[in-house]
C-alpha positions as CSV (number, residue, x, y, z in Angstrom):
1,X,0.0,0.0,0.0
2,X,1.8,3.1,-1.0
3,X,0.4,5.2,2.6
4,X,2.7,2.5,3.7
5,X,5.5,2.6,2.2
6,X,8.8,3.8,3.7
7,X,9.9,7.1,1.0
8,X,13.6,7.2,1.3
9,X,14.2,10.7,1.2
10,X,12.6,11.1,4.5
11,X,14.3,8.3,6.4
12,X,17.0,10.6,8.0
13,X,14.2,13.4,8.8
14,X,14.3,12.7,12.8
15,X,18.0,14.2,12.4
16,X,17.3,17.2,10.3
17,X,17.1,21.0,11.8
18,X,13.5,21.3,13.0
19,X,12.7,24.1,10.0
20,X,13.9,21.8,7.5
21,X,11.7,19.2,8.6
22,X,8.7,21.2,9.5
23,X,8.9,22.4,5.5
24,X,9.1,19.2,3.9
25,X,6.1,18.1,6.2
26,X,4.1,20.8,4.6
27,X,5.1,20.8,1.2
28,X,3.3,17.0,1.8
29,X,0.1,18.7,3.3
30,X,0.1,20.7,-0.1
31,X,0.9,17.6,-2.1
32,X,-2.7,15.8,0.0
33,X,-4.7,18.6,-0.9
34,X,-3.7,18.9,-4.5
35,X,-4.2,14.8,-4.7
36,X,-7.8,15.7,-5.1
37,X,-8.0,17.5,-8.2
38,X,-8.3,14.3,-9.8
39,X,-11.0,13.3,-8.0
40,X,-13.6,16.4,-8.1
41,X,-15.7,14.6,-10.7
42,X,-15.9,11.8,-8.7
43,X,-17.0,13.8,-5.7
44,X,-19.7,15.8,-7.4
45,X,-21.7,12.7,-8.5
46,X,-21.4,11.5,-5.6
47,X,-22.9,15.1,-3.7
48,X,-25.2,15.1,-6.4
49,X,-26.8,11.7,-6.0
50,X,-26.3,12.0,-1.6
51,X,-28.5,15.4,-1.4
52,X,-31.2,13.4,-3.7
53,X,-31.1,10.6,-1.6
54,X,-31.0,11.8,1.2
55,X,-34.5,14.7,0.2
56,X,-35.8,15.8,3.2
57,X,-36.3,12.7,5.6
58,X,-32.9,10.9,4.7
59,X,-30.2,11.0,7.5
60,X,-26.1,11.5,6.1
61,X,-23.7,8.8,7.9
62,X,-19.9,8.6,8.4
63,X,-17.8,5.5,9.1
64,X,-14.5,5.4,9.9
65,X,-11.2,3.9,12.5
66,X,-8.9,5.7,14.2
67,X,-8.4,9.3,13.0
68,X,-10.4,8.4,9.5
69,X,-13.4,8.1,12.1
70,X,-12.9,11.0,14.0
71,X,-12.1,13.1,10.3
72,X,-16.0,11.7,10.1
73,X,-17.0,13.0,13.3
74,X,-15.8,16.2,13.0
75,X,-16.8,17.3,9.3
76,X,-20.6,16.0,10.6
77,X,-21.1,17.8,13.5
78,X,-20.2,20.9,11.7
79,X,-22.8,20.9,9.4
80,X,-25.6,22.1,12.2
81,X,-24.2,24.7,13.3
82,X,-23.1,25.9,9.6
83,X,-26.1,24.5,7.4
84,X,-28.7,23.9,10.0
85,X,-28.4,20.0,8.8
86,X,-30.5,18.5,11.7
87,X,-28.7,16.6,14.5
88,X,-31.4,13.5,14.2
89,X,-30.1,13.5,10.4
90,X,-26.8,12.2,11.2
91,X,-25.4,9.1,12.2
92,X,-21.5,8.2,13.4
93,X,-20.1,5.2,13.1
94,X,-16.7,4.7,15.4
95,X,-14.7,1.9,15.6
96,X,-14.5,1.4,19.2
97,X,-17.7,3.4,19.5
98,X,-17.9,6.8,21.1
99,X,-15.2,6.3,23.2
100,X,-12.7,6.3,20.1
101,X,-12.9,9.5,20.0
102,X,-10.9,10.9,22.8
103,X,-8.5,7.1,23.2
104,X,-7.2,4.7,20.8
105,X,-9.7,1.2,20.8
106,X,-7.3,-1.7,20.3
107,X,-7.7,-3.9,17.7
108,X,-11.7,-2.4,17.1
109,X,-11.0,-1.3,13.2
110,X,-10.5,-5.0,12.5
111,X,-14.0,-6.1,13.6
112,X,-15.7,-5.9,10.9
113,X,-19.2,-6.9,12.3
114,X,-19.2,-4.7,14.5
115,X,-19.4,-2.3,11.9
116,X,-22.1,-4.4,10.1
117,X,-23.6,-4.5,13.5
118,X,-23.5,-0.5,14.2
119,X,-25.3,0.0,10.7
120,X,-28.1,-2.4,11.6
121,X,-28.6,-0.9,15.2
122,X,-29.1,3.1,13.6
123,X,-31.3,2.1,11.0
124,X,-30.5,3.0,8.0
125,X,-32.4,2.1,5.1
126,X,-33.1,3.2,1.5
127,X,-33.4,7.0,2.3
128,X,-30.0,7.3,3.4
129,X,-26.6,8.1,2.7
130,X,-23.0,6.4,4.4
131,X,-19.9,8.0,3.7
132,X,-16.7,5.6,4.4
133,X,-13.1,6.8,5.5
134,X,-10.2,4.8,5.6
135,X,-6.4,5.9,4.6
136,X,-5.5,1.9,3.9
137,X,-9.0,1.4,2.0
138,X,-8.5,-2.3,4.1
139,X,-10.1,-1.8,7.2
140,X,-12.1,-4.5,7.7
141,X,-14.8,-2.2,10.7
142,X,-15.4,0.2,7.6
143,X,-15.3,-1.8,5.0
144,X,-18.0,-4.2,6.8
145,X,-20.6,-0.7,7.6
146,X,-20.5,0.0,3.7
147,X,-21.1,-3.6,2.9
148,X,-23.5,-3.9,5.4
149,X,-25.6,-0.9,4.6
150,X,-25.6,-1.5,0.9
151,X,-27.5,-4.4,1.3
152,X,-30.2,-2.5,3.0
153,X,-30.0,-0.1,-0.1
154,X,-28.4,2.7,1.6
155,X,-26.2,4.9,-0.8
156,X,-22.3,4.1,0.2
157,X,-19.5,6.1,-0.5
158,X,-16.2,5.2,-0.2
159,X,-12.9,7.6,0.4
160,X,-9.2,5.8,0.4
161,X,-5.8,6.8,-0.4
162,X,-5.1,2.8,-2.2
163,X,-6.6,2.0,-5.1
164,X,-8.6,-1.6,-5.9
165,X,-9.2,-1.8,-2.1
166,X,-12.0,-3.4,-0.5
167,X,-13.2,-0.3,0.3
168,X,-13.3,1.6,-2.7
169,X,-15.0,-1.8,-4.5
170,X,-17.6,-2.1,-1.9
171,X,-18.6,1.7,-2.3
172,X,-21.0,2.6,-4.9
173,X,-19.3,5.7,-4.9
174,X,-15.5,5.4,-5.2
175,X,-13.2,8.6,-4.1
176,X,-9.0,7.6,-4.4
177,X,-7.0,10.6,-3.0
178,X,-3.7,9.0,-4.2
179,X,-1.6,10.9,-1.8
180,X,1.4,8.0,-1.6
181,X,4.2,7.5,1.2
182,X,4.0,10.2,4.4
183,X,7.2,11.6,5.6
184,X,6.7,9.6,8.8
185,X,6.2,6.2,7.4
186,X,2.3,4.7,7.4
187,X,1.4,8.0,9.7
188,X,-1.6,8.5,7.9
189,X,-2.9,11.1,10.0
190,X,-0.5,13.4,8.2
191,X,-0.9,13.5,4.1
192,X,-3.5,11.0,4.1
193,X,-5.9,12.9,6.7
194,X,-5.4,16.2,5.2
195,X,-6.6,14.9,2.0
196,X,-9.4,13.0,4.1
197,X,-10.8,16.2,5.7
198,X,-10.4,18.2,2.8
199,X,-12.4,15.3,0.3
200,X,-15.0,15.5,3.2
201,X,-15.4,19.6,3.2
202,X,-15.6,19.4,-0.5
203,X,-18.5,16.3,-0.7
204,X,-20.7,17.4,2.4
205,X,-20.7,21.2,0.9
206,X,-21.7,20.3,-2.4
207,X,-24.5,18.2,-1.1
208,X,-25.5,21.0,1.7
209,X,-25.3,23.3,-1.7
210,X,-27.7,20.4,-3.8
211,X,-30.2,20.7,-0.6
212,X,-30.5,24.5,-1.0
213,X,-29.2,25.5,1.8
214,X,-26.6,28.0,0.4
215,X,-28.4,30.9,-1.5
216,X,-25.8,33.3,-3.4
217,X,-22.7,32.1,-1.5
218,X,-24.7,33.0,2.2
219,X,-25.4,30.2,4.6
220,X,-28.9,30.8,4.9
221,X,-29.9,28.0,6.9
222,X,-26.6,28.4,9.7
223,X,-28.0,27.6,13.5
224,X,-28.0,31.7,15.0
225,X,-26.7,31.3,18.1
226,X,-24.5,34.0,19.3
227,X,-24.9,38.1,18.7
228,X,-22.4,37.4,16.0
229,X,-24.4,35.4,13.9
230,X,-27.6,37.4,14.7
231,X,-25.5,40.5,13.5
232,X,-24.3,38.1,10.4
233,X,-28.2,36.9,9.5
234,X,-29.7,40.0,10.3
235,X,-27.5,41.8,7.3
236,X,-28.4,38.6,5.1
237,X,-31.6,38.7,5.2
238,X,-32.0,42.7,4.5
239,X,-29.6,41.9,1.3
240,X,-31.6,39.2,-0.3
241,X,-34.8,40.8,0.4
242,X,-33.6,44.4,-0.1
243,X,-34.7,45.5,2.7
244,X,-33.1,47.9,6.0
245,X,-32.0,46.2,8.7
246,X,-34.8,47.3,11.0
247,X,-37.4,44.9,9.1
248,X,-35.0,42.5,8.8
249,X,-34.3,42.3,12.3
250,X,-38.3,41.9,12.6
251,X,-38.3,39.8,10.0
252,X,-35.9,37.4,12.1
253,X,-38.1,37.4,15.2
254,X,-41.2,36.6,13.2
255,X,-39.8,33.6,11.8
256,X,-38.2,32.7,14.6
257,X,-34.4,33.1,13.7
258,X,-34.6,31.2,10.9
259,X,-33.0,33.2,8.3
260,X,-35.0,31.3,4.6
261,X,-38.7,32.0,6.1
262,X,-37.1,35.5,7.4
263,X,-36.1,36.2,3.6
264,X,-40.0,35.5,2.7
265,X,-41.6,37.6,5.7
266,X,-39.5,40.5,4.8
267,X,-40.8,40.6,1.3
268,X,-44.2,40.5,2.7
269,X,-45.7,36.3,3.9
270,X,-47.0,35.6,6.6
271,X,-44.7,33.6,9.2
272,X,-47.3,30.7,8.1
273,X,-47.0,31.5,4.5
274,X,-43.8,31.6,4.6
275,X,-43.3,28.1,6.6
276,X,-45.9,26.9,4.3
277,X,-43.6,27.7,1.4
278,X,-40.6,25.9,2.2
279,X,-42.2,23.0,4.0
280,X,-40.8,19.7,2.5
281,X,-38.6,21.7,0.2
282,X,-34.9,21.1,-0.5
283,X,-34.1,22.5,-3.5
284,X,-32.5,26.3,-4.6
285,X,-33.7,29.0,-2.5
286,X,-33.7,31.2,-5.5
287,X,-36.6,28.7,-7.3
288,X,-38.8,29.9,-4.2
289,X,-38.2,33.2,-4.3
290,X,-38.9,33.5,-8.3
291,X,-41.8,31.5,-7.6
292,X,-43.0,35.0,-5.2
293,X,-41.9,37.1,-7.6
294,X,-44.0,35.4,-10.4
């Protein structure tokens, strides 16, 4: 497996000056994140068909060892407070369980019913969507969640950094971030988990883009939770509805601080009409607001 493989011209790195060695490490974290340009085709059909599976109901899963599983964890938890992606529509999948995320699990990434097992005890089922992580592309606990859960027609995509690996065969959606040796040999938390995490911000933005909830480059469905972020929606709201900030702001408490309806209120709904608008909807935010200028 090339993540594997010992690279030569970093086997005498423990002995090198410190800023010699702490520039070679990055000029690999550039190398990770340009591994992916190969690969954006690859990730956009795989945004495109997630956000249609996953419509309004479906929940969006990560699976994952070690720090491939914790890459998950954190690229999923951030899409609440960013896209407003309900908590109740997600679903983590740890070797080890929850505990892996603070301590290394011995030996939990090679049982591979247990991911099988973890799949069967959320749930999921046709309407949604499991993303798999795993540098190697071998690891039997992720490799056995995708298998498991495509079975029970769940959508499955994969993400490795070795090609024709279980992982990547099992997948209906395959995503190789070729990103070879690491300068510390089979540390894949280096090159191959900053390709990982950057794969992940790329696919689960694209889909929250595919349900609508960017309009014009604004997160208009973030979580307001802070004076910040009321500051930050309250000046979104009075641009897209070309409005001052004063019926924005009153727009905002009408709907509830939920910036999309807030848009609607503003240009004159109802707080019912405007819930009533975007009930069950997931796609552009621009299609609704034509659809009120029409």
């Amino acid at each position: 497996m090339s993540t594997e493989t010992v690279d030569p011209r970093y086997s005498e790195i423990d002995q090198w000056p410190t800023p010699r060695a702490v520039s070679v490490m990055l000029d690999g974290q550039r190398e990770a994140v340009e591994a992916l340009a190969s690969q954006v085709d690859a990730i956009a059909a795989a945004a495109e068909a997630a956000a249609a599976r996953l419509g309004t109901q479906g929940r969006l899963a990560y699976a994952g060892a070690g720090t491939s599983g914790r890459i998950g964890v954190q690229d999923g938890v951030e899409l609440t407070p960013t896209f407003g992606w309900p908590e109740e529509r997600l679903a983590f999948f740890l070797a080890g369980g929850p505990d892996a995320l603070m301590r290394a699990i011995e030996g939990a990434e090679d049982d591979a019913e247990d991911g099988g097992a973890q799949v069967i005890a959320a749930g999921l089922g046709h309407g949604d969507v499991l993303v798999g992580i795993a540098a190697s592309g071998r690891t039997p606990f992720t490799v056995g969640a995708i298998e498991e859960a495509r079975q029970r027609g769940v959508l499955t995509i994969g993400i490795a950094s070795n090609s024709g690996t279980p992982l990547l065969t099992a997948a209906e959606h395959a995503i190789l971030i070729d990103t070879g040796s690491e300068a510390v040999a089979g540390s894949t938390r280096m090159k191959a988990g900053t390709a990982q995490k950057a794969a992940l911000n790329l696919l689960s933005t694209a889909i929250m883009l595919r349900q609508g909830l960017v309009h014009h480059g604004l997160m208009v469905n973030m979580r307001i939770t802070n004076a910040k972020l009321h500051r930050r929606a309250c000046a979104m709201v009075a641009k897209i509805a070309g409005v001052d900030e004063a019926r924005a702001e009153a727009a905002l408490d009408a709907a509830g601080q939920d910036i999309r309806p807030a848009v609607l209120i503003a240009l004159g709904l109802s707080p019912e009409a405007a819930r009533q608008r975007l009930a069950g909807y997931h796609g552009p935010f621009e299609t609704v607001l034509q659809s009120l200028r029409d």
